[in-house]
N, C-alpha and C positions, 0 to 999 in steps of 0.2 A: 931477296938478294939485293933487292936495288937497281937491278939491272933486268934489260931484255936478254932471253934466251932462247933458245932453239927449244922448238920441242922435239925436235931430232935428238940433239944431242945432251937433251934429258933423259929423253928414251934409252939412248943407247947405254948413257951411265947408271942407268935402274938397272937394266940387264945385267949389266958389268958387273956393280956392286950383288945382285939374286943370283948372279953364279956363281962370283968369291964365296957366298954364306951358303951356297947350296953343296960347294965342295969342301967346306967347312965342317957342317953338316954330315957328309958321306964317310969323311975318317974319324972326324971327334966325336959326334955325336952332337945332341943337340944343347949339352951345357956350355960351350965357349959363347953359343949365339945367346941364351938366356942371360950369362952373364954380362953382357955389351947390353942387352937390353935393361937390366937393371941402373946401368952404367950411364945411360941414356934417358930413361924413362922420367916424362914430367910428370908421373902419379905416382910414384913412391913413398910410401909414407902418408899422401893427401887420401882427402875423402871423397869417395868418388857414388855414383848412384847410376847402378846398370839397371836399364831395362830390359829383359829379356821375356819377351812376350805381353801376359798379361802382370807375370810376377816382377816386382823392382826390388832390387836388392840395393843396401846401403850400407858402408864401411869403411875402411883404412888399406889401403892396395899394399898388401905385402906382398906380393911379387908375383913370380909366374913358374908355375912347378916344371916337371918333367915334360908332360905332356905340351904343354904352353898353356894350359888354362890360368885363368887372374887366380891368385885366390885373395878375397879379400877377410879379414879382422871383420863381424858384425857386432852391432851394440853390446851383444851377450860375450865379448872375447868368442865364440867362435867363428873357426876358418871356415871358409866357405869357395867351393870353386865354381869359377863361371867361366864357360866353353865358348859360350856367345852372348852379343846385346850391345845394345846400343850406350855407352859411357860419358856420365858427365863430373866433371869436377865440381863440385859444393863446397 
């Protein structure tokens, strides 16, 4: 931001904004939050390399389904979903 801030009043704006999405969430359901995330997201479309354990998975982040898992495009055009792992852009 360029500037000094409170971690007070970080805190309190994290809360703020995880309750708007959480009461978001409790009527709509979890597509308005999916869609903001795609709306938002810096890995759309890019190639990303999750590791998830011992397995690494490599492809194209086409978005994030119902559940919220990634799913990502791999080299064979198949989809592929990842629930967890640590993500890097390539």
């Amino acid at each position: 931001t360029g500037c000094d801030l409170s971690r007070l009043s970080v805190t309190v704006k994290l809360f703020e904004q995880m309750g708007k999405f959480y009461n978001i969430f409790l009527n709509e359901g979890f597509t308005p939050i999916r869609d903001l995330w795609h709306d938002y997201s810096g890995v759309m479309n890019k190639y990303v390399e999750v590791a998830c354990g011992e397995e690494v998975i490599r492809g194209r982040a086409a978005g994030v389904d119902e559940t919220g898992a990634l799913i990502l495009i791999d080299g064979d055009g198949e989809k592929r979903r990842v629930i967890a792992g640590d993500a890097l852009l390539l």
